[in-house]
N, C-alpha and C positions, 0 to 999 in steps of 0.2 A: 406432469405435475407442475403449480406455476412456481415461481420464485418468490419468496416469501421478502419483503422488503420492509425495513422498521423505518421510519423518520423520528428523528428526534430535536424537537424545534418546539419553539416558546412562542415565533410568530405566525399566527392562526391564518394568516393569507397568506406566506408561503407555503405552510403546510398546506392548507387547501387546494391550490396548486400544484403542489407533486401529486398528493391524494391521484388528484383526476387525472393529470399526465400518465402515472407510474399502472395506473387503475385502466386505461385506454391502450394500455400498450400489452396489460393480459397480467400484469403483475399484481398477486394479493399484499395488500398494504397495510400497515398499520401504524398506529402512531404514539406520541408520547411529547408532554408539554414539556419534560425537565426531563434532565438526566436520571434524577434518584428513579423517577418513575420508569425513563428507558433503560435503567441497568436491572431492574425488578424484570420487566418484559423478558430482555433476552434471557436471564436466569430461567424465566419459565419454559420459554420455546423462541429458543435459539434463531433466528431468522440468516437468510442467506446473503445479506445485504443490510449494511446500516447506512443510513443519511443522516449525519450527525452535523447540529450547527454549533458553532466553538461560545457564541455568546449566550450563554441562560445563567438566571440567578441560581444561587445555592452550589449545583453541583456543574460546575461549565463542561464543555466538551472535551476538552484537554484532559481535563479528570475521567473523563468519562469511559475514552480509550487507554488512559494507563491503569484503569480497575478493568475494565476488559482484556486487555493482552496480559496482566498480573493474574487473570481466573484460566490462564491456559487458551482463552478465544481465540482461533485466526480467520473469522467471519470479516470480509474485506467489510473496510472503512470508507466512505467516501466522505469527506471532512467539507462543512462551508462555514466562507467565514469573511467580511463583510473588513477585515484587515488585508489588505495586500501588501503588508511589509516582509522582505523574506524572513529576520527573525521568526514573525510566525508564523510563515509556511513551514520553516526545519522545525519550530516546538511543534506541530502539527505531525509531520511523518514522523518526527523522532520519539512520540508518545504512540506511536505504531499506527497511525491512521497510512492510508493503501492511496490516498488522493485527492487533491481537496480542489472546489472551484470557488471562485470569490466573487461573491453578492457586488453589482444585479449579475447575474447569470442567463442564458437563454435555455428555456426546458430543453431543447434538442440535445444542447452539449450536454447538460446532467443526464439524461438517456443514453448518451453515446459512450458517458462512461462509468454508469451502473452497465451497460451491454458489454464492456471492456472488461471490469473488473468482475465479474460474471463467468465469462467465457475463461477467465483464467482461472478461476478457482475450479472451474469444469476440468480442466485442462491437468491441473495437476491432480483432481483425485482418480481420472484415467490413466496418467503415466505415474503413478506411484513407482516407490519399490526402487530407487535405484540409485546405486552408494555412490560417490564419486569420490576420487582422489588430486590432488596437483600440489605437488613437491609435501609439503607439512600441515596443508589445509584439507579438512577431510569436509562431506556435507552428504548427508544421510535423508533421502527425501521422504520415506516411511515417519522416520521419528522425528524428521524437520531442527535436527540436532545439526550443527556449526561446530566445527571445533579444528584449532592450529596450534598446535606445538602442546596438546595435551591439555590447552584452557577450550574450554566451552565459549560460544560467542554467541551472544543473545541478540537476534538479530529480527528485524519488524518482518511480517508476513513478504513488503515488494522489496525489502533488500535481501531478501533469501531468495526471491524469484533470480533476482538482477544475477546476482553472486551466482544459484545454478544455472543463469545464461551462460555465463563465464566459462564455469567448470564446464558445460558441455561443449565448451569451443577452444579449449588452449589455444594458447602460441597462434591464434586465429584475432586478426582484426576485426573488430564488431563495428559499423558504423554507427552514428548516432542515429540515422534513421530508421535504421534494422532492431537495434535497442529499444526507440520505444514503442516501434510497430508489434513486438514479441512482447512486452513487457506491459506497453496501457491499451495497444490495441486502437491507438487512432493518434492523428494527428496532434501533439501540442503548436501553439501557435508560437512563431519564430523566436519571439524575445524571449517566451516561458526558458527558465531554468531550474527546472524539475530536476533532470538528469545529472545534472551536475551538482546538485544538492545531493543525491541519493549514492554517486561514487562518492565527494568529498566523505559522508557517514561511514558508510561500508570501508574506505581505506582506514578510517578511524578507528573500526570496530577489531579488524584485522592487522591490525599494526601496533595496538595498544598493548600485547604483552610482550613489544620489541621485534617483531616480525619485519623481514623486508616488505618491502613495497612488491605488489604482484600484480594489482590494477595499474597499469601503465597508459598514457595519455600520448597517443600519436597524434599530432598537429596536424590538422587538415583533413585527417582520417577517420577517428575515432578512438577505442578504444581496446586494450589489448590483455589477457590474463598470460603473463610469463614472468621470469626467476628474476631477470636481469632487475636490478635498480638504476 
């Protein structure tokens, strides 16, 4: 069966654009000029894949993924947006989008990471089912429930991924290069600080009912889930 992919874009030549890229590569597409119209879409039939651009009048992108993650959706996000200031890269993941590339963009790389973000969503509805524990932090990957010291922790679709890379590796040094090979599934280019954007949140999310620090930062190395602070 193919992958069903939404775009949701207000300018009619980038749309046309993925259209035929996303359409060449075997994927069924469909599309939407606004928000109000792609949040109707997915209410109807669900797609496995969103391409969402953050600038449209009326309802923007930003909105668009926080009434998607608010309707219970964890259909990955790939966010584009035509701003490359970090502020809104983090408003970006932090409204629960899964990745964003920023306008002009080359079709290849938006392919490489609708196939990245893709292959993970496969990924985990194959390895369901399985609880983890590390000291006071529990993560449930059935009911995709987070939770430390008895608070629930509401966490975006790839900071639950990140978080259950962790838990499946205690007291185990992750590199960064292993992180986002496991996690986007290809290459970010050197200066991107994705990853670093995505611990800074997650220590945030985890720390915020007074919790020690558990995501640990070894210099030179990468990064480490243990007790010590």
């Amino acid at each position: 069966m193919r992958s069903k992919v939404l775009i949701i874009d207000d300018d009619e030549k980038i749309v046309s654009m993925l259209r035929r890229g996303l359409a060449f590569e075997g994927y069924e597409v469909t599309t939407a000029a606004n928000g109000a119209e792609g949040l109707n879409q997915m209410l109807a039939d669900e797609p496995d894949l969103v391409v969402l651009d953050v600038m449209m009048p009326q309802v923007d992108g930003f909105e668009v993924c926080r009434r998607l993650r608010a309707a219970g959706s964890t259909v990955p996000v790939l966010m584009l947006t035509a701003k490359d200031e970090v502020e809104n890269r983090v408003k970006g993941l932090d409204t629960g989008a899964d990745d964003y590339l920023v306008k002009p963009f080359a079709l290849e790389e938006l392919l490489a990471r609708v196939r990245a973000l893709l292959r993970r969503k496969s990924e985990h509805q194959e390895g369901g089912g399985q609880k983890l524990v590390f000291e006071d932090l529990k993560l449930d990957n059935d009911s995709r429930e987070v939770v430390r010291g008895g608070q629930r922790l509401e966490l975006t679709a790839k900071e639950f991924e990140l978080l259950n890379l962790f838990m499946q590796n205690p007291k185990r040094v992750l590199s960064r290069d292993l992180i986002m090979d496991k996690i986007w599934g290809y290459d970010y280019s050197g200066e991107s600080n994705v990853l670093e954007v995505y611990i800074a949140m997650l220590r945030q999310k985890t720390e915020e009912h007074g919790g020690k620090r558990l995501i640990q930062t070894i210099r030179g190395a990468g990064y480490i889930l243990r007790g010590d602070s």
